[in-house]
C-alpha positions in Angstrom: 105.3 171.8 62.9 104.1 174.6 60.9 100.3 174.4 59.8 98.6 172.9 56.4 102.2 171.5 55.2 101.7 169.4 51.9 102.9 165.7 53.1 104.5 165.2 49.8 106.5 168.3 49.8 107.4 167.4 52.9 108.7 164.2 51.8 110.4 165.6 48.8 112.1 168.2 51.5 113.0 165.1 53.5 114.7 163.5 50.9 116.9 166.1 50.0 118.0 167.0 53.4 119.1 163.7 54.0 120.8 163.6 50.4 122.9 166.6 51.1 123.2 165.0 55.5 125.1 161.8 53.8 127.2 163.7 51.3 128.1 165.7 53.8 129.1 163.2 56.3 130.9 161.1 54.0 133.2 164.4 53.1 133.7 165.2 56.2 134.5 162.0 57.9 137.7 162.4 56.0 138.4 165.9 57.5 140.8 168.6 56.1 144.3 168.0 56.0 146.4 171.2 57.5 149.9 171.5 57.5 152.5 174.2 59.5 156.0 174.1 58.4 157.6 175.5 61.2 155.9 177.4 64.8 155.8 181.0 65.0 157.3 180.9 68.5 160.4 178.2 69.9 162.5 178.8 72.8 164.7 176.7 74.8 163.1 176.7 78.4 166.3 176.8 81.1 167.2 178.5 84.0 170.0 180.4 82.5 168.9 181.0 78.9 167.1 184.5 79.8 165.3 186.5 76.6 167.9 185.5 73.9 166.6 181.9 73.8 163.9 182.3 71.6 167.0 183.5 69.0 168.6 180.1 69.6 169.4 177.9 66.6 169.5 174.8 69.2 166.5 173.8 72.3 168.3 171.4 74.2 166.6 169.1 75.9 168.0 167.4 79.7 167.3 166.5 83.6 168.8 168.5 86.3 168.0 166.1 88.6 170.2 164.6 92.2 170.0 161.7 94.7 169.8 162.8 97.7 172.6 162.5 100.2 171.8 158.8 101.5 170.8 157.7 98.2 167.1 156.7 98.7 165.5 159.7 96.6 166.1 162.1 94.4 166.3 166.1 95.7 163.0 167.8 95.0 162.8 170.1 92.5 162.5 173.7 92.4 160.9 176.9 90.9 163.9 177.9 89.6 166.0 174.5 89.5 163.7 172.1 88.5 164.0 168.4 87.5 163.1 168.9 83.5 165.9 171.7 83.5 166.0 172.3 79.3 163.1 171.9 77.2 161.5 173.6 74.1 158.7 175.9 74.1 156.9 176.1 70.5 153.4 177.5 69.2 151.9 177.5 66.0 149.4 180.0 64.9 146.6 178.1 63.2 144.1 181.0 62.5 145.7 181.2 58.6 144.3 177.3 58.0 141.7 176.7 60.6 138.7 178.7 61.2 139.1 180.3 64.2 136.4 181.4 67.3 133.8 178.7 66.5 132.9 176.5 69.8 135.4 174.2 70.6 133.5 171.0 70.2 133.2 171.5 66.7 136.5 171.2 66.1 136.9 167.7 65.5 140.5 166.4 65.0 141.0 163.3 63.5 144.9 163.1 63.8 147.1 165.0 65.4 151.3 164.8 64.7 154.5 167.1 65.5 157.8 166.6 64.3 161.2 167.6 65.7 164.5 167.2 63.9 167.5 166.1 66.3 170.9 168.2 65.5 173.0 165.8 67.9 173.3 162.5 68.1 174.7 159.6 70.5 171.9 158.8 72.3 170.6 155.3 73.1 166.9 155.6 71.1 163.8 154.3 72.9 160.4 154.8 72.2 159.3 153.7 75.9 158.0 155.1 78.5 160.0 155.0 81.7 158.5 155.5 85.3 160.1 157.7 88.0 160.5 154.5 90.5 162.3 152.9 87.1 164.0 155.9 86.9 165.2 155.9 90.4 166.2 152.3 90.5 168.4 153.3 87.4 170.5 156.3 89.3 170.6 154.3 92.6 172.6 151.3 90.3 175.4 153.2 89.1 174.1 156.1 87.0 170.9 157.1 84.7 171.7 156.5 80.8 171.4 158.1 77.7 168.5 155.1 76.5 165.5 158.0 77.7 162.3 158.5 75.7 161.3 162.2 74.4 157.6 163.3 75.5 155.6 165.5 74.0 153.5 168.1 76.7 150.9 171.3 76.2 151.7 174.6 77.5 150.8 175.9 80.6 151.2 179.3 82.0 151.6 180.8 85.7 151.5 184.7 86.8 150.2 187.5 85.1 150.3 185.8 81.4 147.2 184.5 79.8 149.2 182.0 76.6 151.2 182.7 73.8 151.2 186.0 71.6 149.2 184.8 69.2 145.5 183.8 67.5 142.5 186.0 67.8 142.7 187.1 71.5 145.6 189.3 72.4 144.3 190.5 76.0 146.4 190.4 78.7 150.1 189.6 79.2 151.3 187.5 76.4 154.4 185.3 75.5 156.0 186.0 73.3 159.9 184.9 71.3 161.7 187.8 73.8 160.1 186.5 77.1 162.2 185.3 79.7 160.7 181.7 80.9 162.0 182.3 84.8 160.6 185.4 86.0 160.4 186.5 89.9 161.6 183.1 91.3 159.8 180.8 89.0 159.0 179.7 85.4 156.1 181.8 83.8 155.4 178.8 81.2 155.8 175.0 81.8 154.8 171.9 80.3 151.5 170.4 81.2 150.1 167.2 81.0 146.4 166.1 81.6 145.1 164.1 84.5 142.6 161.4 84.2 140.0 163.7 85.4 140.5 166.1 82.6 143.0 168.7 84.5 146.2 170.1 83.2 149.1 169.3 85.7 152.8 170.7 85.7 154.8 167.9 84.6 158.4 170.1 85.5 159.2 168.4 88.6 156.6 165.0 88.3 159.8 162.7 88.5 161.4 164.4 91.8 158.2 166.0 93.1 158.7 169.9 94.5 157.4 173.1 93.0 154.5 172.8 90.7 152.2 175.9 89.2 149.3 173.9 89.1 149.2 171.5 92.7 147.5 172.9 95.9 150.1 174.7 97.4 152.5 174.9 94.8 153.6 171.3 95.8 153.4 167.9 94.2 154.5 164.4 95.2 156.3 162.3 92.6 153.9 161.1 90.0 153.7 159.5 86.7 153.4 161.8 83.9 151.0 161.4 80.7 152.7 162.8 78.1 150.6 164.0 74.6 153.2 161.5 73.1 156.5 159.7 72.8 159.1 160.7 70.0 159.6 158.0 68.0 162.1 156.8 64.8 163.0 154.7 62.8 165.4 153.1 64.8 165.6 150.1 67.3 165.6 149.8 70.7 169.0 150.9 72.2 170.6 151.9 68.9 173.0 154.8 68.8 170.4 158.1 66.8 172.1 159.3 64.4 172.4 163.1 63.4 169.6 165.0 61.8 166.8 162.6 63.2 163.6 163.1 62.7 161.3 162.5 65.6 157.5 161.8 65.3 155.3 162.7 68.3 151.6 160.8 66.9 149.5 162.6 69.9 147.1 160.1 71.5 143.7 161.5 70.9 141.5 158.8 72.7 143.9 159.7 76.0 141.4 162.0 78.8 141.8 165.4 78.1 144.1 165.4 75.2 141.5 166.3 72.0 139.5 168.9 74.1 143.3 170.6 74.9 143.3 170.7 71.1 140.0 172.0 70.3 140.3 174.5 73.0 143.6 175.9 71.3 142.3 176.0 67.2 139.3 177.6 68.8 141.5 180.3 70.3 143.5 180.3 67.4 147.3 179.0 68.5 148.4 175.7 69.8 151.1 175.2 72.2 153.6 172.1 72.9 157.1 171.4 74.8 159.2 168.7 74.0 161.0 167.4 77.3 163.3 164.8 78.2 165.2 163.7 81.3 168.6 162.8 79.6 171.1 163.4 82.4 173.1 166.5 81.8 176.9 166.0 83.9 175.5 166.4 87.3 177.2 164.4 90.7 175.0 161.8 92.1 173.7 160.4 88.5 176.5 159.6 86.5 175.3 162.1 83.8 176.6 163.0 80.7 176.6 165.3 77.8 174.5 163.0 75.6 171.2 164.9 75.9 169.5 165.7 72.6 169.5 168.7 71.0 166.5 170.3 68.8 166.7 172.5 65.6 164.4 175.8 66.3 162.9 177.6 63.4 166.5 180.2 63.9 168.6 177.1 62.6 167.1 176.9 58.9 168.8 180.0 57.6 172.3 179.1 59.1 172.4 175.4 56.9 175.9 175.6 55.0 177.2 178.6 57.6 177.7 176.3 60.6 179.1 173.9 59.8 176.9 171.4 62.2 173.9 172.4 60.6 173.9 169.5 57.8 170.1 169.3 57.6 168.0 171.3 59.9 164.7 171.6 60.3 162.2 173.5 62.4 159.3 172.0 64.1 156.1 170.7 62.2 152.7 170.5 62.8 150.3 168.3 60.9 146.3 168.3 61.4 143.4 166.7 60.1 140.4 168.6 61.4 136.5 168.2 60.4 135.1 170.9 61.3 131.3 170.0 62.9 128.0 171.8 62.1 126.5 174.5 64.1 124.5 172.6 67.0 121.3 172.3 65.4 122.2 172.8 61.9 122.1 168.7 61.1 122.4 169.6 57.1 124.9 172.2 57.4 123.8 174.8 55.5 124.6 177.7 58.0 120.9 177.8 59.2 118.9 176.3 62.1 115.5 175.2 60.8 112.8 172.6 60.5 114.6 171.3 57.6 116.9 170.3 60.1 114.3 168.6 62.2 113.6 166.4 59.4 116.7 165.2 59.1 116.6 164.4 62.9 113.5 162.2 62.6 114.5 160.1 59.8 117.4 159.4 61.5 116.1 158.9 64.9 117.5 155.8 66.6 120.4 155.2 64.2 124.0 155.7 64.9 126.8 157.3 62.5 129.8 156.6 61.2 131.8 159.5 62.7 130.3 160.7 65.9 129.0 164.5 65.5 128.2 164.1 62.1 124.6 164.1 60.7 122.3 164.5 63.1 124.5 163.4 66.0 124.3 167.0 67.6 126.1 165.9 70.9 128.5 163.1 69.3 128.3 160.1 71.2 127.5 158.1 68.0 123.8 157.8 68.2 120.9 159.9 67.0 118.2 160.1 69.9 116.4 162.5 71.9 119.5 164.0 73.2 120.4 165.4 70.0 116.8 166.7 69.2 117.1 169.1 72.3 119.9 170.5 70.9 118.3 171.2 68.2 114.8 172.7 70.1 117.3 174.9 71.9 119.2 176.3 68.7 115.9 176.7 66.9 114.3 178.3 69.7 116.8 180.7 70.2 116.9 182.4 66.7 113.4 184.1 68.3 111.0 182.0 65.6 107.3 183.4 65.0 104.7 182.1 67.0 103.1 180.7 64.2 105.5 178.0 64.1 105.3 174.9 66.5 108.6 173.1 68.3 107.5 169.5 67.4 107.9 166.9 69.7 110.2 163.8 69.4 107.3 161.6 70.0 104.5 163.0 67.4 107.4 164.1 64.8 108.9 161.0 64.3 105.4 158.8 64.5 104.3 161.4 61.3 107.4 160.9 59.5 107.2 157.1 60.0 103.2 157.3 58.9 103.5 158.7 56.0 106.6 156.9 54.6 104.9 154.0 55.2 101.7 155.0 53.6 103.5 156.0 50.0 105.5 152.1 50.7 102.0 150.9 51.0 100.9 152.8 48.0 103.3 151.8 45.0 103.1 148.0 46.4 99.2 148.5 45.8 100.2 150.4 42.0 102.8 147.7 41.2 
């Protein structure tokens, strides 16, 4: 610590470091609220739609999916043909709301929720989850139904292009509204879920297994997807959803992978999703039919009272709650990495917080200790201090700070 420091002015320092440290946690435990109204991008991902489906009013969402010719699997899935067939691409720019650049772990979001609105009803409504062996079972019986859940993915891209034409960095090939999703033989953006280990997988063809941008090879098995989130309503189990629907996707931020997809995208300024379904389009072999849903895009607002199917739409929404964390170190937040800050490490050595990453929880995993004072050593020692000031150590530091506090306790019991 730096030399011939008055104790009680350190004290008094102390004190209001850790007055403005719980002010701020308690404000920021409750995070900012952010809202998007509707995505600066949505197209309707299909084989056939070509550059004009970003223009489309309506992102329908269906299987193209077969049993094979001796009815024990279904057909594998292609680059071009694969089994989620129509889905909707969307991305919201979030640099207008959400500070943008800043490293991702400080971007701690608190709740996470995208709504779609339905144009087209007559599907059987289920919130559940259904397996590809369930699914399977289902054709093999006489036919898949209508009764299929909606599932919210991220964005993944394949080729030459690097994400979505928008937030802070615009290197490299973009998409954009006018891009084609199947390029050269195969889509150039897919949905993506995460894998237990933290990698993003191509969900396209998880329920028939064949191409996939991300597997070794370009191949996957059949596997069980992890979606962000299920659509859900206010409806029951199996009843007929009505026209003009609203669905609510509440993403599952405890679920691997899933927050640090999110912090990853507000630090880069645009977040990316694709609502998927495997309703059965009219296809042989499945006893499809034309009840797949249909989604308003961000087109469909301004034709409400010219077509006349259009009674209420709505684009998709996007609400946040973000707390944005303090730079590592900087355990007061005042925009500054300095012994100030070390204080407020000591005198909450060995205690845990309300909202991991708050206080002096550099690393947030909920507990003050020694792992959080190297991140601060590190920060500190990085702004290039003067020699004349000494890194204390977690050891000596916090035995002063506990010395003297208990000295002045001793004191006024001795005065009172």
């Amino acid at each position: 610590m730096t030399a011939l420091k008055d104790p009680r002015n350190l004290l008094r320092t102390f004190a209001v470091a850790l007055s403005i440290s719980g002010a701020l946690s308690a404000a920021n435990s409750r995070g900012e609220d952010y809202f998007w109204s509707k995505p600066l991008i949505d197209t309707w991902s299909y084989n056939q739609g070509g550059p004009a489906s970003g223009g489309r009013a309506l992102a329908p969402s269906f299987a193209g999916i077969f049993l094979n010719g001796n009815q024990t699997a279904f057909e594998t899935g292609g680059s071009v043909a694969p089994s989620r067939l129509g889905s909707m691409l969307m991305a919201f720019e979030t640099t207008g709301l959400v500070t943008p650049s800043l490293n991702a772990s400080r971007y701690l979001v608190n709740t996470a929720t995208v709504t779609v609105r339905l144009q087209t009803g007559s599907m059987l409504y289920t919130d559940q989850a259904i397996t590809p062996s369930e699914l399977l079972a289902q054709a093999q019986s006489g036919g898949m139904t209508s009764q299929m859940p909606v599932e919210l993915f991220g964005v993944g891209f394949r080729g030459a292009y690097q994400g979505f034409a928008l937030g802070v960095n615009q290197t490299g090939t973009r998409f954009t509204e006018s891009t084609n999703v199947y390029q050269s033989g195969a889509y150039v953006a897919y949905p993506i879920d995460i894998a237990g280990d933290g990698t993003y997988r191509d969900v396209t063809n998880n329920v028939t297994g064949g191409y996939s941008a991300t597997a070794a090879g370009n191949s996957t098995a059949v596997f069980e997807a992890n979606p962000l989130a299920i659509g859900s309503a206010n409806l029951s189990q199996g009843q007929v959803i009505p026209n003009d629907t609203d669905f609510t996707f509440a993403i599952d931020l405890s679920a691997p992978g899933v927050l640090n997809y999110l912090q990853q995208s507000l630090s880069k300024g645009s977040v990316g999703f694709a609502v998927s379904s495997i309703h059965p389009s009219s296809q042989p072999g499945t006893g499809g039919t034309t009840a797949y849903p249909q989604w308003y895009t961000k087109e469909a607002v301004p034709l409400k009272g010219i077509v006349e199917d259009f009674v209420d739409p709505a684009a998709a929404r996007l609400s946040l709650n973000v707390t944005l964390l303090p730079l590592p170190g900087d355990f007061n937040d005042d925009g500054v990495v300095s012994e100030v800050d070390y204080t407020v490490w000591a005198q909450a050595y060995g205690s845990s917080v309300n909202v991991a990453g708050l206080g002096a929880d550099g690393n947030a995993d909920g507990a003050v200790n020694a792992a959080d004072y190297t991140i601060w050593r590190d920060a500190f020692s990085a702004l290039g201090q003067p020699a004349s000031v000494t890194i204390p150590e977690p050891s000596s530091g916090v035995c002063a700070f506990a010395t003297i506090v208990a000295a002045l306790s001793r004191r006024r019991r001795l005065n009172s």
